[in-house]
C-alpha positions as CSV (number, residue, x, y, z in Angstrom):
1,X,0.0,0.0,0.0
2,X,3.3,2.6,0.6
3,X,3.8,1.8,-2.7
4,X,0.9,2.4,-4.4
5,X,0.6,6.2,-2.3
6,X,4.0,7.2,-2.2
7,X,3.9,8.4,-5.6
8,X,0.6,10.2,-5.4
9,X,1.9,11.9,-2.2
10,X,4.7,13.2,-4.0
11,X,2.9,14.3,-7.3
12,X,0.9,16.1,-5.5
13,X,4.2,17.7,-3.8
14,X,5.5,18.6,-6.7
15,X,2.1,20.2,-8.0
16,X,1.4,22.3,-5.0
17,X,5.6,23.2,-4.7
18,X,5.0,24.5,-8.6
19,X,2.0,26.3,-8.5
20,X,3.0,28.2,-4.9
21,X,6.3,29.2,-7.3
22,X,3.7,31.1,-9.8
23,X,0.7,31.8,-7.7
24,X,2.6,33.6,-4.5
25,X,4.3,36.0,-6.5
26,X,1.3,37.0,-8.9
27,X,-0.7,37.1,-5.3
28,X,1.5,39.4,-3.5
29,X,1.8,41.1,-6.8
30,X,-2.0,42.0,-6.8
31,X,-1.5,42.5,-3.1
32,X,1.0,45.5,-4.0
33,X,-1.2,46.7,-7.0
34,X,-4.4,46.9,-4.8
35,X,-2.8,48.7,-1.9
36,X,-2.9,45.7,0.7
37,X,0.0,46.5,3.2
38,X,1.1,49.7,1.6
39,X,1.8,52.3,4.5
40,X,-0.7,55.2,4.0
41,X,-3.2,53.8,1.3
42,X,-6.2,52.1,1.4
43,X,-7.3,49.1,-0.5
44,X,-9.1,49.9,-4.1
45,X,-8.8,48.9,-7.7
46,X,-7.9,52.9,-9.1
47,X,-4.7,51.3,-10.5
48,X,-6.3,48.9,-12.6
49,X,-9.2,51.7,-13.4
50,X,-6.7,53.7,-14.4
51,X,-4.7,51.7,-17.2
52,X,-6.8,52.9,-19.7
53,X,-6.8,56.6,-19.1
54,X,-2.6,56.8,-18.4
55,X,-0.6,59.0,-20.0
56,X,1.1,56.7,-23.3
57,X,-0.7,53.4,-22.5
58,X,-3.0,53.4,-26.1
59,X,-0.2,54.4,-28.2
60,X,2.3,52.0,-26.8
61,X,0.0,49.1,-26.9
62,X,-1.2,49.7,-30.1
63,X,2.6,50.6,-31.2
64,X,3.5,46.4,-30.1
65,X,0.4,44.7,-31.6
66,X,1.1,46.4,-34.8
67,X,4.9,45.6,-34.5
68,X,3.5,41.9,-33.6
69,X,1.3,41.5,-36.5
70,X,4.1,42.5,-38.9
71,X,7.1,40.3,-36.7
72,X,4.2,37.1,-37.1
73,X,3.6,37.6,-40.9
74,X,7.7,37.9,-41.5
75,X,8.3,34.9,-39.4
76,X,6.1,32.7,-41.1
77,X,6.3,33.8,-44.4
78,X,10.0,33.1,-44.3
79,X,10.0,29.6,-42.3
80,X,7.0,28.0,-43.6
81,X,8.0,28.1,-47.5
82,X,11.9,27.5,-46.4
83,X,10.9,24.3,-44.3
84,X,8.3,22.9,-46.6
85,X,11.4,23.4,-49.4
86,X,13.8,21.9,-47.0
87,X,11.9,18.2,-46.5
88,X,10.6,18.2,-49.6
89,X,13.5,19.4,-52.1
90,X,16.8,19.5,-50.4
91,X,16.8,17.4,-47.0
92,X,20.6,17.9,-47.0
93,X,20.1,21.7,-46.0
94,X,18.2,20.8,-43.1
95,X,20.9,21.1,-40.7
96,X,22.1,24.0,-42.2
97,X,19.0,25.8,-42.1
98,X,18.7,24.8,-37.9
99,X,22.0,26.1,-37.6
100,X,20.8,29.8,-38.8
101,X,17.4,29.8,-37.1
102,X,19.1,28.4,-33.9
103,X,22.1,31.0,-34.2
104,X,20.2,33.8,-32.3
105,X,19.9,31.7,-29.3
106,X,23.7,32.4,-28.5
107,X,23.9,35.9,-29.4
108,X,22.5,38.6,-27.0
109,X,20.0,40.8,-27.3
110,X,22.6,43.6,-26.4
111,X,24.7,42.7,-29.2
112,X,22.0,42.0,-31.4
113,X,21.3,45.8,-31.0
114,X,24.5,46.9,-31.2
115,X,25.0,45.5,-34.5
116,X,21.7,47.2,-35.6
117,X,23.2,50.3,-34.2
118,X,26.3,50.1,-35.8
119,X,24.7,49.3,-39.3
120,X,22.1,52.5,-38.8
121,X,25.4,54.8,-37.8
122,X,27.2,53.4,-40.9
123,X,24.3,53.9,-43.2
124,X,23.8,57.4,-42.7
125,X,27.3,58.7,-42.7
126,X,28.2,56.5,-46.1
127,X,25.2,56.8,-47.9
128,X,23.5,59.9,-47.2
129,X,22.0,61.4,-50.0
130,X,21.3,58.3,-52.3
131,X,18.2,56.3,-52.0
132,X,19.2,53.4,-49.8
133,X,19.4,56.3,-46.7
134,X,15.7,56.8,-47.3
135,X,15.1,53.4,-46.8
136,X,17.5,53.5,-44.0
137,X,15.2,56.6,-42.5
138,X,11.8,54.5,-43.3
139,X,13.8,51.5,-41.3
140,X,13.8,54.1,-38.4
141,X,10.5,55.6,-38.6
142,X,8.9,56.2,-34.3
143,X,4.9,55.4,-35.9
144,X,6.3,52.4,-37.2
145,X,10.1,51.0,-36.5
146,X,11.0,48.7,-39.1
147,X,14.1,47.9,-37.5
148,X,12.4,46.7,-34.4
149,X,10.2,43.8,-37.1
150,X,13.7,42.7,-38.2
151,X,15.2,42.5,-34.9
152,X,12.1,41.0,-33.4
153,X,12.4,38.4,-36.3
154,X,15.7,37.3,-35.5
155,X,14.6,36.8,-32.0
156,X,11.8,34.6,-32.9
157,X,13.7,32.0,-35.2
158,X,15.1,29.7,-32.7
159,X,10.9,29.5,-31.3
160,X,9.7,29.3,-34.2
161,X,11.9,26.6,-36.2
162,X,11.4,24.6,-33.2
163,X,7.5,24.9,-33.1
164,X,7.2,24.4,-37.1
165,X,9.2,21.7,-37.7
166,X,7.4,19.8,-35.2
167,X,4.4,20.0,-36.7
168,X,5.9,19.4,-40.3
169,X,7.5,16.0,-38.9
170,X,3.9,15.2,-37.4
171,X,2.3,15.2,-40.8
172,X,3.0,12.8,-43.4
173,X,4.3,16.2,-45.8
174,X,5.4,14.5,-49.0
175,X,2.4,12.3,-49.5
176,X,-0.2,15.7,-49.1
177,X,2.1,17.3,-52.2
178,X,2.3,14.7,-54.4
179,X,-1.8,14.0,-53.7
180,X,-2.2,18.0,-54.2
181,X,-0.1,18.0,-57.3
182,X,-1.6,14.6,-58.6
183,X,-5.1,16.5,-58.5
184,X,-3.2,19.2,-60.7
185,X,-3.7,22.0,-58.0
186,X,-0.5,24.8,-58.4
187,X,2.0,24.9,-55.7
188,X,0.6,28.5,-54.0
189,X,-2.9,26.3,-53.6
190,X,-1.4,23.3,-52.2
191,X,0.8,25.3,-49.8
192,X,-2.7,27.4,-48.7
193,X,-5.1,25.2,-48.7
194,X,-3.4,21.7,-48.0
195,X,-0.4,21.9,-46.1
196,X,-1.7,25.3,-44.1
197,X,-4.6,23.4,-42.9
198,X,-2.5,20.5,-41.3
199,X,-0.1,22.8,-39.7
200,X,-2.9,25.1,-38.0
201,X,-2.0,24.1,-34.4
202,X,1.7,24.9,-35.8
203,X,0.9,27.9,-37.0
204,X,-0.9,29.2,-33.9
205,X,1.7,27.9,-31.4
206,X,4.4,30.4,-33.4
207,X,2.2,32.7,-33.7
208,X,1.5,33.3,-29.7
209,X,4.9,32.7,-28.8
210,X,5.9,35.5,-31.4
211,X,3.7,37.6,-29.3
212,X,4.8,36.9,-26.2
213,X,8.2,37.8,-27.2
214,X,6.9,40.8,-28.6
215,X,5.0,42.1,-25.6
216,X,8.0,41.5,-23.0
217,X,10.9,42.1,-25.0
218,X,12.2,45.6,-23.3
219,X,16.5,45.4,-24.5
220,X,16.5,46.4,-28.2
221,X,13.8,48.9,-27.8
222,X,14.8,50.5,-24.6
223,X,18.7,50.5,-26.6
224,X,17.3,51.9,-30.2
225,X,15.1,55.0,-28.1
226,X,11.7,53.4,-29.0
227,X,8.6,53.2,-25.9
228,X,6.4,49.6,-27.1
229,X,4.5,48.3,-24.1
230,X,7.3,47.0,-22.3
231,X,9.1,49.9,-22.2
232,X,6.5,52.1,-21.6
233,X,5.3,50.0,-18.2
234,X,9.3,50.5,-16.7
235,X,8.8,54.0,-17.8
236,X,5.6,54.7,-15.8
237,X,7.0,52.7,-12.6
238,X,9.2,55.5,-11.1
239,X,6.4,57.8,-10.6
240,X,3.2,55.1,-11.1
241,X,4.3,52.0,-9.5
242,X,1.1,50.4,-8.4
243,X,0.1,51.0,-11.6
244,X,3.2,49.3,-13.5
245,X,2.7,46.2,-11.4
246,X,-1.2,46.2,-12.3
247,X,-0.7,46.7,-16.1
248,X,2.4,43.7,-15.3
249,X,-0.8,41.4,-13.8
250,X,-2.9,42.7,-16.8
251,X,-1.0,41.2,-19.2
252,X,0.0,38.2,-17.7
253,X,-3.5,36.7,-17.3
254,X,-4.3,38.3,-20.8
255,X,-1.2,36.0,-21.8
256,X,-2.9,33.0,-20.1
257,X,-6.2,33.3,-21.8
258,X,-4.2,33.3,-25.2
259,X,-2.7,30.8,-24.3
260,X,-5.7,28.4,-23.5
261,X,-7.6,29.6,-26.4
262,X,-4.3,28.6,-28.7
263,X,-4.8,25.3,-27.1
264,X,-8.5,25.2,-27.5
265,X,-7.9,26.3,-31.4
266,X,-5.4,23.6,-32.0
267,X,-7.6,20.9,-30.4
268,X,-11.0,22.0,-32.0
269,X,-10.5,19.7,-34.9
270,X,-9.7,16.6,-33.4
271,X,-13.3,15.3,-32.3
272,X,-14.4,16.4,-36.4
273,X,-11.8,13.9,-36.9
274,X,-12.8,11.7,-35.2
275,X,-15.9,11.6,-36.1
């Protein structure tokens, strides 16, 4: 009988040890946010009330989602044709092509900007004048940093390699093609609607990692002089910090419902399967 309840015992140690590890933090986190123990204040909500109506919040939130959409359309446009090419035309260049997207995973984001910085000083002391500086300029532009999309990209390879080719070596890819092609559909409509389809919990897996990234990633934009969301929340904590913390809270249970609903998206098929 030991036997049998020893392991339940400690599964259930484990369980409870993990989820006082995120729970007690995000608890005395609201705590802090709400004004529980806070010399001088009472307890109310004003600093989640007030997230809305700050100073900066719209147009740095806005500023990340739209810097999100564009880093999630990059990433996949580049990986999903490469990796379909890869298995299907040139297996040999697999391991070259995990080398590149796994690269970023050993270089910092400090030097990661650094090189961008060094690239945007060289730019407009050699080419001033000519064309390419306007496109250097547009790279640059506050409404819309371009340079942040590239950099964000790079920063999302190693995730998203990982995530994609797992769902491309879950599916049998080559026998989908050849049936798509055998039914004389071109390659754009067997990429959209065949191998898209069969990749969807792929897809949004990258996708919502890409976001995350996004949304927390404070270095290269902090380094570069731009204020997205994560930026903007360290900003506001020296003179708001109850608010900081509540907008921190905010979007951590907004990242949890993503999360489930990714889940929830990717599993919706499976009893249409089925049945």
């Amino acid at each position: 009988m030991a036997r049998l309840t020893t392991p339940r015992y400690g599964r259930a140690a484990v369980l409870l040890l993990t989820g006082a590890y995120f729970l007690v933090p995000l608890a005395c986190a609201v705590a802090f946010s709400t004004g529980v123990g806070v010399p001088g204040q009472h307890i109310g909500f004003e600093a989640y009330t007030g997230i809305f109506t700050a100073g900066g919040f719209t147009d740095s939130l806005a500023l990340t989602l739209k810097l999100a959409t564009a880093t999630i359309v990059l990433v996949l446009g580049l990986l999903v044709p490469a990796l379909v090419t890869v298995r299907l035309a040139a297996p040999r260049l697999r391991t070259l092509v995990e080398i590149v997207c796994l690269l970023p995973l050993v270089v910092p984001a400090v030097a990661l900007v650094a090189g961008f910085s060094a690239v945007l000083r060289w730019g407009s002391d050699h080419v001033a004048g000519t064309p390419l500086f306007q496109a250097l300029v547009a790279l640059q532009n506050p409404d819309f940093p371009l340079v942040l999309v590239l950099a964000y990209t790079l920063m999302a390879l190693p995730l998203a390699y990982r995530t994609l080719d797992t769902g491309l070596a879950a599916i049998d890819l080559r026998m989908l093609v050849e049936a798509a092609r055998a039914c004389r559909a071109p390659w754009s409509r067997t990429l959209l609607h065949v191998v898209l389809p069969n990749l969807r919990g792929a897809l949004l897996n990258t996708a919502f990692l890409t976001l995350a990234l996004v949304l927390g990633e404070y270095t290269v934009a902090a380094i570069l002089g731009y204020q997205p969301f994560a930026v903007w929340i360290l900003a506001i904590s020296g003179s708001q910090a109850q608010m900081s913390v509540a907008v921190s809270v905010m979007g951590l249970l907004v990242t949890w419902m993503l999360l489930l609903a990714v889940a929830t998206a990717g599993r919706a098929r499976r009893p249409k399967e089925t049945s």
